[in-house]
N, C-alpha and C positions, 0 to 999 in steps of 0.2 A: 821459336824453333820452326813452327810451321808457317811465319814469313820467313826465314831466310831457305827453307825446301821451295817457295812459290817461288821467291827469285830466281833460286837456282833453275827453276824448271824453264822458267821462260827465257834461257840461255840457250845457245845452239850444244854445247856439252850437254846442258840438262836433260833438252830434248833425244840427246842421243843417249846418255844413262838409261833415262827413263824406258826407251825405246827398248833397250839392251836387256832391262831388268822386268820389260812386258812379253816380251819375245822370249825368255826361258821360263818363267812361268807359264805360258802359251806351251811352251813344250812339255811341260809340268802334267800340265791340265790333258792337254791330246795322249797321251801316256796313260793317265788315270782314267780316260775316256774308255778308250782301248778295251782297256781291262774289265769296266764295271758295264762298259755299252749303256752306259746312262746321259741321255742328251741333255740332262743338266749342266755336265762339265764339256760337252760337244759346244754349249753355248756358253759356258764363261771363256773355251779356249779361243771362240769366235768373237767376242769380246776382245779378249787379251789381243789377239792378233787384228783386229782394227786399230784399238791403241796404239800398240808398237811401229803400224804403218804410218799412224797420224803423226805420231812424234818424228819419225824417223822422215816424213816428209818437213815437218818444221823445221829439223835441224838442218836440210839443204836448203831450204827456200827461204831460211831465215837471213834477213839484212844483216845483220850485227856480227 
């Protein structure tokens, strides 16, 4: 199960899935930030929204 998630991820859809499904939890998290003003979830949603760029730059820059 979790090789054929690795494959899929190092696909240009995967990277854009993944990107898609980091980017609303990023929004998840900045929402609950908001609310609690606790820089805990200030840095998983700064987390989450690294990831989602990184993916989301693989998916264009990716050859395949």
């Amino acid at each position: 199960m979790l090789e054929k998630l690795d494959k899929f991820h190092k696909t240009r859809r995967g990277h854009a899935v993944f990107g898609v499904v980091e980017l609303a939890m990023c929004y998840g998290f900045v929402g609950w930030a908001i609310d609690t003003g606790n820089l805990l979830w200030w840095a998983a949603a700064g987390f989450l929204l690294l990831g989602a760029v990184q993916n989301f730059v693989q998916a264009i820059w990716r050859r395949k």
